[in-house]
N, C-alpha and C positions, 0 to 999 in steps of 0.2 A: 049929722056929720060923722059920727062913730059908723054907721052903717056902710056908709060913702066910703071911709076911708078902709075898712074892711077888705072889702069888696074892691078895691082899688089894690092893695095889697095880695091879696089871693091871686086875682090877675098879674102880677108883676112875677109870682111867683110860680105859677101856671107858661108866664112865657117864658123865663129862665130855664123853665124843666122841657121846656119844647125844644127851646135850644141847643139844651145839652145834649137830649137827645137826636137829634137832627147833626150834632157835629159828629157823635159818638159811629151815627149809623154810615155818615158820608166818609169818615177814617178809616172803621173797619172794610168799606169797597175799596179803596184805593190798593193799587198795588207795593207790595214791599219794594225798597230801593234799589235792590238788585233788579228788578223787571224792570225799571222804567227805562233805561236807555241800552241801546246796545252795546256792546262789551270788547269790539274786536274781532281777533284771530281767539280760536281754541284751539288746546286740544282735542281730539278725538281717541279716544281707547277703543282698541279693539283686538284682533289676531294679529295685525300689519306691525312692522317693526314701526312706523311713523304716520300719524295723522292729523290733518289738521283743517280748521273750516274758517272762511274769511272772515263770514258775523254770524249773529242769527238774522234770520229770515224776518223776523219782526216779533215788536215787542209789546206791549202792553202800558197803559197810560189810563189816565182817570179817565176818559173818552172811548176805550174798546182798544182792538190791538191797530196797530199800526207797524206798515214795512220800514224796516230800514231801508239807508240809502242802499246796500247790496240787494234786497230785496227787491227793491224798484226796480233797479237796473235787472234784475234777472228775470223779473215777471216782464219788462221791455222785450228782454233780448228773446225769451222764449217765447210769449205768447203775439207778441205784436210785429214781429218780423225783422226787430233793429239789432239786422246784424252786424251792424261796426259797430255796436257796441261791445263784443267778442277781442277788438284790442285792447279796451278800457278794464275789461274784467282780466284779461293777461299780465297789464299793467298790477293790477291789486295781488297774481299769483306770487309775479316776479319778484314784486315787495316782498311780500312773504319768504318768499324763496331767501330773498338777501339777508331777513334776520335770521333763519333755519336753513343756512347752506348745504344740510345733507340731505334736505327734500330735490335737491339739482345734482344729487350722485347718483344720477339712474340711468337705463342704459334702453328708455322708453317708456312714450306714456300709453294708455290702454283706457280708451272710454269706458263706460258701462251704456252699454244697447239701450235703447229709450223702448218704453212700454207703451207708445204712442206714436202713431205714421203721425209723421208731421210732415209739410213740404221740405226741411231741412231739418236735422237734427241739429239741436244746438249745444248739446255738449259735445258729439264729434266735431264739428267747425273751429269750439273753442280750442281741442283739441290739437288741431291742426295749427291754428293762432299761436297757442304755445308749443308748441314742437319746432316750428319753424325761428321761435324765440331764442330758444334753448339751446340749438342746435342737434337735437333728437330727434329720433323718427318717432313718428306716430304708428303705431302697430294696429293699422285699421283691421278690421275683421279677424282678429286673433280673438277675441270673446263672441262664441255666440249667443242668440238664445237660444236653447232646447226645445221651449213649449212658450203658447203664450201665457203671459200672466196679466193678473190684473194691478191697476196703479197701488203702489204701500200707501197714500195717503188716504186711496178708502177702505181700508183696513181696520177694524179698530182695539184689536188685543194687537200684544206682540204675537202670540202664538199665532194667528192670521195671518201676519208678516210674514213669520217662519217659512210656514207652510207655502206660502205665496209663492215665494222664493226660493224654494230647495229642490235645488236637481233642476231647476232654470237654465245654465251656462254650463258653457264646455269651450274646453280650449283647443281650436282649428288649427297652430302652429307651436312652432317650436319657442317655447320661453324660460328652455333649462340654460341655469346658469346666471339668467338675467336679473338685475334690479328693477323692479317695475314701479310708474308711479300710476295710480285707478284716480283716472279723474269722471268727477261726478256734479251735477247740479246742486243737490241737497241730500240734507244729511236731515234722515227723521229719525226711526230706529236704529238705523245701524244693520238692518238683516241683511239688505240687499250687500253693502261693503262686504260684513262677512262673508256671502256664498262666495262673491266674484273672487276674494280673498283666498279661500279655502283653497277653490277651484283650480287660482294659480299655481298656490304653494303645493297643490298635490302634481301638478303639470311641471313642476320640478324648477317655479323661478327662485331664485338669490335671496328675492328679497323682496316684499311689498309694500309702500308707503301708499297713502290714500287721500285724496286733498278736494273736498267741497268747497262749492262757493256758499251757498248759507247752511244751516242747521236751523231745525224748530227746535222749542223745548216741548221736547218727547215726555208724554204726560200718561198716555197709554198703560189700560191694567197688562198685565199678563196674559 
């Protein structure tokens, strides 16, 4: 009986320590509380007097990352061909716009050129969606690209970015004077924003504000 209950004991004490371990290791995976849901509007910092992005792109959960609802919608609109969906994302700028009324003191908006033939471009389109919103012109082909490059997300330092991106754009019209707003799909690094950025402010515009529909959390060495 002394042996039995030993040995009975040992075991009780052997699965407690399994347990603890096993919860210890499944806590430590889980993501902190800030990753688990998306967050909104941000800021965006950069050279632009004003930035800002609708969410992130997706987030991360005890099961791997997952898109947000902007995500969805932009991997729809861009990869699958659902372009009315280009009013509904105009809808979320406009919002935006209503809380940050001086992102609507601009006097046009300016794509950024897609690194990808598509059959449509879908940040021009959006483009157009909000311009026609707003009552702004769209300043189609005033950015161009220089050279080709390759996509920022297979990139993987910043300095790769950089480099990716420098001396890409040039400015084909006149935008002295003007406030501009650089609308864009995503926001990873930030390089490609800055060049278009630079590009204008040296092309002699007023003023550059910058406004993505998602952002990644940019995680990237140097």
């Amino acid at each position: 009986m002394g042996l039995k209950r030993i040995l009975k004991e040992s075991f009780a004490r052997l699965g407690a320590s399994v347990r603890s371990a096993l919860q210890r290791l499944f806590s430590s995976s889980l993501p902190s509380s800030d990753d688990l849901t998306p967050s909104g509007p941000q800021l965006l910092r950069g050279p632009w007097e004003e930035g800002w992005t609708l969410d992130l792109h997706s987030y991360r959960t005890a099961l791997g990352w997952q898109l947000t609802e902007l995500g969805q919608l932009t991997r729809k609109y861009k990869y699958r061909g659902r372009i009315e969906i280009a009013d509904r994302l105009a809808d979320r700028i406009i919002g935006l716009m209503e809380q940050h009324p001086t992102l609507k003191t601009i006097d046009g908006i300016v794509t950024v050129p897609s690194s990808v033939q598509r059959l449509y471009d879908p940040v021009s389109l959006l483009g157009q969606v909000l311009a026609r919103r707003l009552g702004v012109p769209l300043l189609t082909g005033i950015l161009q690209k220089t050279r080709r490059t390759e996509r920022q997300k297979d990139m993987h330092t910043r300095t790769q970015k950089r480099a990716n991106i420098a001396g890409a754009f040039a400015v084909t019209g006149d935008v002295r004077g003007k406030s501009l707003l650089v609308l864009d799909d995503l926001y990873d690094s930030g390089e490609t924003l800055k060049e278009v950025t630079r590009v204008l402010q040296r092309a002699g515009a007023r003023s550059v504000k910058v406004l993505t529909l998602t952002r990644t959390r940019y995680a990237h060495p140097r």
